[in-house]
N, CA, C and O atoms as a CHARMM CRD file, in Angstrom:
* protein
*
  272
    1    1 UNK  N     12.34500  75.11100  27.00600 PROA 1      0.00000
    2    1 UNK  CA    12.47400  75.86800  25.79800 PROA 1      0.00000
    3    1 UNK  C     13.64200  76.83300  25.98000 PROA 1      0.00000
    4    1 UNK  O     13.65800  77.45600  27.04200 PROA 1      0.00000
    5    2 UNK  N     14.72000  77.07100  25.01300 PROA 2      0.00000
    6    2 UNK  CA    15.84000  78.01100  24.91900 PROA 2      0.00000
    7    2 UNK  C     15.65200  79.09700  23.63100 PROA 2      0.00000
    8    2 UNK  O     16.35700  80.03700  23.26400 PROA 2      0.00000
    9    3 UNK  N     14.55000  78.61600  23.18100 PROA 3      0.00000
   10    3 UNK  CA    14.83900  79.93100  22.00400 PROA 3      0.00000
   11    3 UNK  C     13.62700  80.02000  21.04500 PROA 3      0.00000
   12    3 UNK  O     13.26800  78.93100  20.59800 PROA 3      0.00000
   13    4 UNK  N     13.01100  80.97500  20.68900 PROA 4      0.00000
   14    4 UNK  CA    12.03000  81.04800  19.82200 PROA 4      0.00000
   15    4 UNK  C     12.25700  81.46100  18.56800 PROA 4      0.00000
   16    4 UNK  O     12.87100  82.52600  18.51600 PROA 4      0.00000
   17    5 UNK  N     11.79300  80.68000  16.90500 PROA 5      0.00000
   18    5 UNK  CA    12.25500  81.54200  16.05700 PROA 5      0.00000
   19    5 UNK  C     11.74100  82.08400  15.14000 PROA 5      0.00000
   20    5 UNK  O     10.57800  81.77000  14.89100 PROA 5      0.00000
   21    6 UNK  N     12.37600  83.03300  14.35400 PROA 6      0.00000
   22    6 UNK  CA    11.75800  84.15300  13.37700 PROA 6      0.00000
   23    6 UNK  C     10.35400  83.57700  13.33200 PROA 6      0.00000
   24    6 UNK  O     10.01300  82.39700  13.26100 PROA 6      0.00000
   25    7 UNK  N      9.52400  84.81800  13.39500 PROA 7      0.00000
   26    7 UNK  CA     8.32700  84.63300  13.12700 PROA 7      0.00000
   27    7 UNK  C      7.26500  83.72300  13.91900 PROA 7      0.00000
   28    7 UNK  O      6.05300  83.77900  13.71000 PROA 7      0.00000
   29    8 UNK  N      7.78000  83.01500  14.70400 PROA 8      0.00000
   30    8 UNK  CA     7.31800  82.20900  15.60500 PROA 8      0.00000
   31    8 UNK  C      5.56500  81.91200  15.40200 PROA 8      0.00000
   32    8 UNK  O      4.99500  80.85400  15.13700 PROA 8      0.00000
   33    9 UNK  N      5.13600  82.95000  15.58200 PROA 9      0.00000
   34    9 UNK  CA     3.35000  82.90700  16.49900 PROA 9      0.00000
   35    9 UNK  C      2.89100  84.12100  14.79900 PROA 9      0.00000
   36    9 UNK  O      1.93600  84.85700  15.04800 PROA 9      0.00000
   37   10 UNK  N      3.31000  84.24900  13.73500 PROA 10     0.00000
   38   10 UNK  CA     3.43400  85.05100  12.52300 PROA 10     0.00000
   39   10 UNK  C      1.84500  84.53200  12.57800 PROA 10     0.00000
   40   10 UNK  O      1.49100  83.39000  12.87100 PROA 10     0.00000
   41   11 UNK  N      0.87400  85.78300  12.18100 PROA 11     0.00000
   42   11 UNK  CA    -0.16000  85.58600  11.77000 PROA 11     0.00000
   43   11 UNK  C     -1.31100  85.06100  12.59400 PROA 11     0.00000
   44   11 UNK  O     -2.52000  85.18600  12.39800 PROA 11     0.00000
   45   12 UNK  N     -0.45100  84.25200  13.86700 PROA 12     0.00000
   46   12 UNK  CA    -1.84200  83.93000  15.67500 PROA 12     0.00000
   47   12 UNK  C     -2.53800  84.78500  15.40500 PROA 12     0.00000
   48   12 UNK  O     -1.78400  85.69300  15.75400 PROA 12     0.00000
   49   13 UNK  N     -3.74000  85.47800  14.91400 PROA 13     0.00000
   50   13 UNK  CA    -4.50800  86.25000  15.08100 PROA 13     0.00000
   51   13 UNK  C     -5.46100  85.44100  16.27400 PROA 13     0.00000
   52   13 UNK  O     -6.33200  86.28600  16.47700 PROA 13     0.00000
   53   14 UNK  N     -5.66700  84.68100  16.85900 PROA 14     0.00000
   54   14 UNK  CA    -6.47100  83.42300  17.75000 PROA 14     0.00000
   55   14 UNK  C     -5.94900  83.41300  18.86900 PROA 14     0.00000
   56   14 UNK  O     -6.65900  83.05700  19.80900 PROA 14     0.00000
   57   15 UNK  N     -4.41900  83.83600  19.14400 PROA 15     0.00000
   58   15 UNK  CA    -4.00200  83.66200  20.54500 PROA 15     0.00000
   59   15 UNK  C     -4.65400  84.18900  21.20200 PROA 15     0.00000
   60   15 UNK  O     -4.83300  85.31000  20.72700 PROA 15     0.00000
   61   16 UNK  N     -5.48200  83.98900  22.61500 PROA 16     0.00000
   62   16 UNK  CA    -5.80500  85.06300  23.63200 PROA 16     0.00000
   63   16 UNK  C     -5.11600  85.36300  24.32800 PROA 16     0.00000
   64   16 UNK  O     -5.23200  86.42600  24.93700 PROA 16     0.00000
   65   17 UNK  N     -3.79600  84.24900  24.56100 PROA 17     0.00000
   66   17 UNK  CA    -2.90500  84.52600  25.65600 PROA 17     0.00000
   67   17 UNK  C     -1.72600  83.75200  25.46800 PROA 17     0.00000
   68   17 UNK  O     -1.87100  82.72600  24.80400 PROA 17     0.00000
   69   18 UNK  N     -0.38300  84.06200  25.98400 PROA 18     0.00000
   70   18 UNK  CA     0.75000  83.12800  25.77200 PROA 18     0.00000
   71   18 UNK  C      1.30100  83.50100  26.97300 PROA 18     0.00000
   72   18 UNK  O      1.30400  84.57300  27.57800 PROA 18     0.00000
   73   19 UNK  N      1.92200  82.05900  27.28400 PROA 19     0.00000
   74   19 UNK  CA     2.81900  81.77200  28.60100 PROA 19     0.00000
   75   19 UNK  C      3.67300  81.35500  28.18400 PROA 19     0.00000
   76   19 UNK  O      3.68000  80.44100  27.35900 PROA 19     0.00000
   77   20 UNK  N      4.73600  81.97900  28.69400 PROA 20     0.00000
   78   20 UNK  CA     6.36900  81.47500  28.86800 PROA 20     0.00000
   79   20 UNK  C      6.72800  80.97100  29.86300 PROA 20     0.00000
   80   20 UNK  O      6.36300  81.65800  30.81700 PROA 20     0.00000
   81   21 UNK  N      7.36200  79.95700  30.21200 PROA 21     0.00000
   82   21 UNK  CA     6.99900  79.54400  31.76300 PROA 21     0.00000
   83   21 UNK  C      8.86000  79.57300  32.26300 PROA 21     0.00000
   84   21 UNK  O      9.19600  79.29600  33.41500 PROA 21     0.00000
   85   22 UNK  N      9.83700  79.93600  31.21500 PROA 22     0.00000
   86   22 UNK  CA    11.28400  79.81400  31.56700 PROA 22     0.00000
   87   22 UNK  C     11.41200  81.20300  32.74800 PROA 22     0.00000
   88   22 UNK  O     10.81700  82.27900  32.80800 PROA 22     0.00000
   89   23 UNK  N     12.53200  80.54000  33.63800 PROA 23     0.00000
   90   23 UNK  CA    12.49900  82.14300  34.41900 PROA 23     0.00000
   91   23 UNK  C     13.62500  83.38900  33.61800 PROA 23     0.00000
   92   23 UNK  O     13.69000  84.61900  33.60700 PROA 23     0.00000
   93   24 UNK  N     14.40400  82.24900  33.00200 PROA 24     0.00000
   94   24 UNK  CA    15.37700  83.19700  31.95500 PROA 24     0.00000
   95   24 UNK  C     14.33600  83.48500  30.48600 PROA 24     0.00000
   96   24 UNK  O     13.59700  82.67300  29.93000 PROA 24     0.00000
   97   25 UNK  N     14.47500  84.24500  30.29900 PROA 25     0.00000
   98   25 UNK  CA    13.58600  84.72700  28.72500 PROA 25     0.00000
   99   25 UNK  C     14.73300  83.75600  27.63000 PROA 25     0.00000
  100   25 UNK  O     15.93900  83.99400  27.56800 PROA 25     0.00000
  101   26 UNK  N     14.23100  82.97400  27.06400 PROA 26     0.00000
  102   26 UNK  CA    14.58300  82.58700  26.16300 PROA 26     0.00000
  103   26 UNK  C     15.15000  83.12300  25.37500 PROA 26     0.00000
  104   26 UNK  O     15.24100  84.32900  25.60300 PROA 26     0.00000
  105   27 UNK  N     15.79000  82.66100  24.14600 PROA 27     0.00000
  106   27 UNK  CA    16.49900  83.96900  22.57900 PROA 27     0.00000
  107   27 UNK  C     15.19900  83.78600  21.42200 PROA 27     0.00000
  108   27 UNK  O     14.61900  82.89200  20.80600 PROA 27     0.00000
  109   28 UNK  N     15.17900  85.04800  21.56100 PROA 28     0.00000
  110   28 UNK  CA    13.50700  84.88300  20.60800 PROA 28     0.00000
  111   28 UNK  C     14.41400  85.73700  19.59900 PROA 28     0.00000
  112   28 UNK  O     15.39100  86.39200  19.96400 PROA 28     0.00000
  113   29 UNK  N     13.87000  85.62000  18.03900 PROA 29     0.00000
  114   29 UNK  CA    14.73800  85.82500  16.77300 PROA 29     0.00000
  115   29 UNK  C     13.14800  87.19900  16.36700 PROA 29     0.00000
  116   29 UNK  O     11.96800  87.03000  16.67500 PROA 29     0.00000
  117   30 UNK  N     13.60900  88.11800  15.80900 PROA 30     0.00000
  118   30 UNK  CA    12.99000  88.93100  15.60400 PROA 30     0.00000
  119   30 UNK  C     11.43300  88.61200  14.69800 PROA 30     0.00000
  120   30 UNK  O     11.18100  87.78900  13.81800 PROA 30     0.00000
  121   31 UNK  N     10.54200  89.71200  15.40000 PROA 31     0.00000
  122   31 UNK  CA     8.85300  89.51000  14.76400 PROA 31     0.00000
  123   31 UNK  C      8.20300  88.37800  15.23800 PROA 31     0.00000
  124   31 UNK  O      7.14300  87.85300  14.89600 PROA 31     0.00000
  125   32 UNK  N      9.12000  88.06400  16.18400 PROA 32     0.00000
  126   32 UNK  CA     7.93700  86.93900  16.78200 PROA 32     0.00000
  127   32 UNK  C      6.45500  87.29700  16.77300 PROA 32     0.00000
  128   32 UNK  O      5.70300  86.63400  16.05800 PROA 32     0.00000
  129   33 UNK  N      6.03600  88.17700  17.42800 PROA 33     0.00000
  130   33 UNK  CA     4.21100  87.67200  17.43400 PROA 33     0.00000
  131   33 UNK  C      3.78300  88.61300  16.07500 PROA 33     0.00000
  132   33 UNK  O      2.88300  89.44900  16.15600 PROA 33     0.00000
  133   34 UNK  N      4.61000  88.34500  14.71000 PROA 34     0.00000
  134   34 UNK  CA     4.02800  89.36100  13.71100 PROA 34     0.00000
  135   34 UNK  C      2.93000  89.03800  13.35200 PROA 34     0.00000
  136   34 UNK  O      2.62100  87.89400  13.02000 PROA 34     0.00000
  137   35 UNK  N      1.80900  90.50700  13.37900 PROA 35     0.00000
  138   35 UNK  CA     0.96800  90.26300  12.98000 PROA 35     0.00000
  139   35 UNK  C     -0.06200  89.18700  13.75800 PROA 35     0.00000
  140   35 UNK  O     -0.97400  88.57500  13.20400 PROA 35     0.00000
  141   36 UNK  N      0.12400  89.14700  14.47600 PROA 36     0.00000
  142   36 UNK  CA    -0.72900  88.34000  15.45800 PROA 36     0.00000
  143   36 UNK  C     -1.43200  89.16100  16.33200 PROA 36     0.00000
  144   36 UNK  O     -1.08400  90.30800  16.61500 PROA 36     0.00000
  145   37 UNK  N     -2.53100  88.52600  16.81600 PROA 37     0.00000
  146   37 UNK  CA    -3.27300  89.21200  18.14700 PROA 37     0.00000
  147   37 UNK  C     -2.12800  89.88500  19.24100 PROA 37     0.00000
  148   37 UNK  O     -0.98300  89.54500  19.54000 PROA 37     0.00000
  149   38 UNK  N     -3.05600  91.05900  19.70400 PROA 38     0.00000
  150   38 UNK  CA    -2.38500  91.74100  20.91400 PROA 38     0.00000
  151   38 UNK  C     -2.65100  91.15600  22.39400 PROA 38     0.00000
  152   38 UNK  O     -3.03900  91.92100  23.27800 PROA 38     0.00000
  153   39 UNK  N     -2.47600  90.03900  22.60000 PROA 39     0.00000
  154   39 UNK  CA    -2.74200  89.35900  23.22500 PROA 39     0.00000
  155   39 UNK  C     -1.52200  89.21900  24.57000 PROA 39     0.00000
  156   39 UNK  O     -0.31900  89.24300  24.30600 PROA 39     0.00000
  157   40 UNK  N     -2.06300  89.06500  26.07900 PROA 40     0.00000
  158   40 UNK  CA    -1.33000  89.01700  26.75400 PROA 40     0.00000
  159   40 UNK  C      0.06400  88.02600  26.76000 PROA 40     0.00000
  160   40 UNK  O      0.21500  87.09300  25.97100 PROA 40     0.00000
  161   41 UNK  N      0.77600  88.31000  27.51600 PROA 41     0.00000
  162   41 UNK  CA     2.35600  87.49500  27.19600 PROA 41     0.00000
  163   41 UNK  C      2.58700  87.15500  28.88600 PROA 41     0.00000
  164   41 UNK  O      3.13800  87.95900  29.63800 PROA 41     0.00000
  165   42 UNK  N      2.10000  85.91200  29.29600 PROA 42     0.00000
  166   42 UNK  CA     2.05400  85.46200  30.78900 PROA 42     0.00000
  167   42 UNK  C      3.69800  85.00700  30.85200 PROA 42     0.00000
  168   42 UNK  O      4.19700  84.32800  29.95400 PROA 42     0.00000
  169   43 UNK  N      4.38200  85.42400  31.90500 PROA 43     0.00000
  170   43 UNK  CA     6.20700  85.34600  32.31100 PROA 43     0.00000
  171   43 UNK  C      6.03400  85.16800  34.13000 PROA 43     0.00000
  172   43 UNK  O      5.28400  85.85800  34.82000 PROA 43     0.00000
  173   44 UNK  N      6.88200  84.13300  34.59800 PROA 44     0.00000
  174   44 UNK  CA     6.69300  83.99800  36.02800 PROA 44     0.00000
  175   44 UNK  C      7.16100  85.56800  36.52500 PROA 44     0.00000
  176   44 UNK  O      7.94200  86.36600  36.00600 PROA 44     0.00000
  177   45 UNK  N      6.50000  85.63400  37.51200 PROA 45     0.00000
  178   45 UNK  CA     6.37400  86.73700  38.48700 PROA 45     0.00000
  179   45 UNK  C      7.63700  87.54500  38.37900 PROA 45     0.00000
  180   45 UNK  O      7.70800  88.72200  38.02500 PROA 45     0.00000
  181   46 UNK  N      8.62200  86.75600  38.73300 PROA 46     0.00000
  182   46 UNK  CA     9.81100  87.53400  39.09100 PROA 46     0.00000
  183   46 UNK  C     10.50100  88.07200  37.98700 PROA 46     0.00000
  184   46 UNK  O     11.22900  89.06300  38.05000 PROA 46     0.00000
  185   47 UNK  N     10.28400  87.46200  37.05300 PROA 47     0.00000
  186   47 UNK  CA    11.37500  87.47600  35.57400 PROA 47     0.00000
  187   47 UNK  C     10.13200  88.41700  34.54400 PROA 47     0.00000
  188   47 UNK  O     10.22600  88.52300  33.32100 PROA 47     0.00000
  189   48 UNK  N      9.02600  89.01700  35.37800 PROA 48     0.00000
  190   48 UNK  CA     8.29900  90.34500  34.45900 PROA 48     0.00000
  191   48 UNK  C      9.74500  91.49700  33.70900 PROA 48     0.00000
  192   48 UNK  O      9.86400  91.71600  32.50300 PROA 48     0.00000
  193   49 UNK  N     10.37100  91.88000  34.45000 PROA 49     0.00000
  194   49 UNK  CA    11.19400  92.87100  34.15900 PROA 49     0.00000
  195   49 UNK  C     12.74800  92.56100  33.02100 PROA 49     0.00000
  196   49 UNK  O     13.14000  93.26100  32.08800 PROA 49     0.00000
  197   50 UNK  N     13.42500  91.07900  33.64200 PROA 50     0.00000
  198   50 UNK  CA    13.68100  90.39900  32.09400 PROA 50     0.00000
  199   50 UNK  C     13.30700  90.25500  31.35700 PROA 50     0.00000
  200   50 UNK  O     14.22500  90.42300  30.55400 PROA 50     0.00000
  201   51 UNK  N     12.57100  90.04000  30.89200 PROA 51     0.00000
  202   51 UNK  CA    11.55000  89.42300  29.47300 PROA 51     0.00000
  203   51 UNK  C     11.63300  90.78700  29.18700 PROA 51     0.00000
  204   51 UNK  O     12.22200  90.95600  28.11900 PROA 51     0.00000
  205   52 UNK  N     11.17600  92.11500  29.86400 PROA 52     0.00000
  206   52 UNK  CA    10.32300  93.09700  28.93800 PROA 52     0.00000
  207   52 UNK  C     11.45300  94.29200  28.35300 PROA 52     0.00000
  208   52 UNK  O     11.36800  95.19300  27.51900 PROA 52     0.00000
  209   53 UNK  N     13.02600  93.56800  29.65800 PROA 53     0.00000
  210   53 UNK  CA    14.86000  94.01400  28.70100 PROA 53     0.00000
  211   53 UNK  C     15.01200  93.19300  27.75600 PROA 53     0.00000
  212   53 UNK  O     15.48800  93.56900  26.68500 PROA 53     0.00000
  213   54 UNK  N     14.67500  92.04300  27.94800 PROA 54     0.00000
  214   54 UNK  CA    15.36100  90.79400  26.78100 PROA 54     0.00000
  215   54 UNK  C     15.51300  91.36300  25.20100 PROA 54     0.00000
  216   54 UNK  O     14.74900  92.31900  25.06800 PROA 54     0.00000
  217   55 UNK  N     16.07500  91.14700  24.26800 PROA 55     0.00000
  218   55 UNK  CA    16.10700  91.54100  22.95400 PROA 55     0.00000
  219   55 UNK  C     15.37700  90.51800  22.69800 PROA 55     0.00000
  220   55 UNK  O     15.45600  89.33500  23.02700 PROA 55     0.00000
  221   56 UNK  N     14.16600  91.51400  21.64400 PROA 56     0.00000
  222   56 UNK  CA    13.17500  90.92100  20.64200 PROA 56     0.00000
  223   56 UNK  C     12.01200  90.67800  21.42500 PROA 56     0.00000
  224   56 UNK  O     10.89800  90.67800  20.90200 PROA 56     0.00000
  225   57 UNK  N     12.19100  90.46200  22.69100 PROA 57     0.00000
  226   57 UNK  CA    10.77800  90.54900  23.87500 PROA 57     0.00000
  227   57 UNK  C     10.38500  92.12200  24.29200 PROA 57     0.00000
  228   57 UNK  O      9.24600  92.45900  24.61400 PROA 57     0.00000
  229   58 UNK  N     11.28800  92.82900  24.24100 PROA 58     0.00000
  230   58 UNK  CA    11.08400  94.33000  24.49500 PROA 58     0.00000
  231   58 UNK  C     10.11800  94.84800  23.93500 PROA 58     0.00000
  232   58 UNK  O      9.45100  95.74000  24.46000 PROA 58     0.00000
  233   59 UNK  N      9.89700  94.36500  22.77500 PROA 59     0.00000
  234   59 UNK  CA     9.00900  95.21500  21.46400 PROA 59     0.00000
  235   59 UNK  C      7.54400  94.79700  21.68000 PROA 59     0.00000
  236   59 UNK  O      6.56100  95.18600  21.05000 PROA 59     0.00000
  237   60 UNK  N      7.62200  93.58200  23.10200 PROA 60     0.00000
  238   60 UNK  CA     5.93600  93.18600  23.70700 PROA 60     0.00000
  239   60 UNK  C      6.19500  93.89500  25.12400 PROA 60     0.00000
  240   60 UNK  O      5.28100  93.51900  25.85700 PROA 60     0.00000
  241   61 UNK  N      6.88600  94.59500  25.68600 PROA 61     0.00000
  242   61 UNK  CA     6.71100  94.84300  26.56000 PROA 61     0.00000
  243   61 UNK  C      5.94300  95.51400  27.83800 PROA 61     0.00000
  244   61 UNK  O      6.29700  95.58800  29.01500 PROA 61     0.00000
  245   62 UNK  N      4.74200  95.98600  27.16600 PROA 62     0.00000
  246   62 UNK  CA     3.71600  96.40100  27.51900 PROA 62     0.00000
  247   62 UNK  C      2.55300  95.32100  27.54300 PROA 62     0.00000
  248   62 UNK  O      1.58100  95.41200  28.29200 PROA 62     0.00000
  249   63 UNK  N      2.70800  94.55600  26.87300 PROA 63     0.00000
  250   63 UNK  CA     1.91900  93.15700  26.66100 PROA 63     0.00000
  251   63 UNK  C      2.54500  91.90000  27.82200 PROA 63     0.00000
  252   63 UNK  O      1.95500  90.82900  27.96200 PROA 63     0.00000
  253   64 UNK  N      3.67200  92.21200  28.50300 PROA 64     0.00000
  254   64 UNK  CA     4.30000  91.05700  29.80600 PROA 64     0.00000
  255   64 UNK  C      3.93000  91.55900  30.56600 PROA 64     0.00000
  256   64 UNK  O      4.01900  92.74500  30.88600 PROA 64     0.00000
  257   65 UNK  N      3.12200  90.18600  31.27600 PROA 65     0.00000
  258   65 UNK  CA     2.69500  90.62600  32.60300 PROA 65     0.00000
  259   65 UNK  C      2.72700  89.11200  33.51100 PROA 65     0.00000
  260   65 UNK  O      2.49600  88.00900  33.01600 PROA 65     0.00000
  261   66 UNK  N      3.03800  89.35400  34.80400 PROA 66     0.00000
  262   66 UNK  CA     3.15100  87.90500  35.52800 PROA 66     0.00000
  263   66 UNK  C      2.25000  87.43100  35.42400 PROA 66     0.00000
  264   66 UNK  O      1.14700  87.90700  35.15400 PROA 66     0.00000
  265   67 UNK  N      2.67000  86.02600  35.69000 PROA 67     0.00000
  266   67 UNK  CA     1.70100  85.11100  35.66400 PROA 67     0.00000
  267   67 UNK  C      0.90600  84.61700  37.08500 PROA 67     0.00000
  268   67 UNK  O      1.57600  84.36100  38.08600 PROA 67     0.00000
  269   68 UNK  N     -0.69200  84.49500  37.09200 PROA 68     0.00000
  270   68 UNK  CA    -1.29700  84.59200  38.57200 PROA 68     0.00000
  271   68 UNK  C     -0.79600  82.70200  38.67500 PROA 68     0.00000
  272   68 UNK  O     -1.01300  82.06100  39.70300 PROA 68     0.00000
């Protein structure tokens, strides 16, 4: 996957959890999880701290956390 867009996961109220499994954060297009559950955002271990700089992933950044 290289890129997520507008609105992506709009309205997931059902997600319990989402994994990204790229070690680069993808280009995610703004409001991705709008309105959706506050649900965890699983990112490999090392790339916690990209994802939570990335533009448009920042705004979950309290919600990225590695993945066990």
């Amino acid at each position: 996957m290289t890129s997520l867009g507008y609105r992506a996961f709009q309205y997931c109220t059902g997600l319990t959890e989402f994994k990204c499994l790229p070690v680069t954060p993808p280009s995610a297009a703004s409001g991705l999880f709008y309105q959706a559950s506050e649900c965890p955002i699983y990112v490999p271990a090392t790339s916690v701290e990209a994802y939570q700089m990335a533009d448009n992933w920042k705004a979950y950044a309290a919600r990225i956390q590695a993945m066990l």
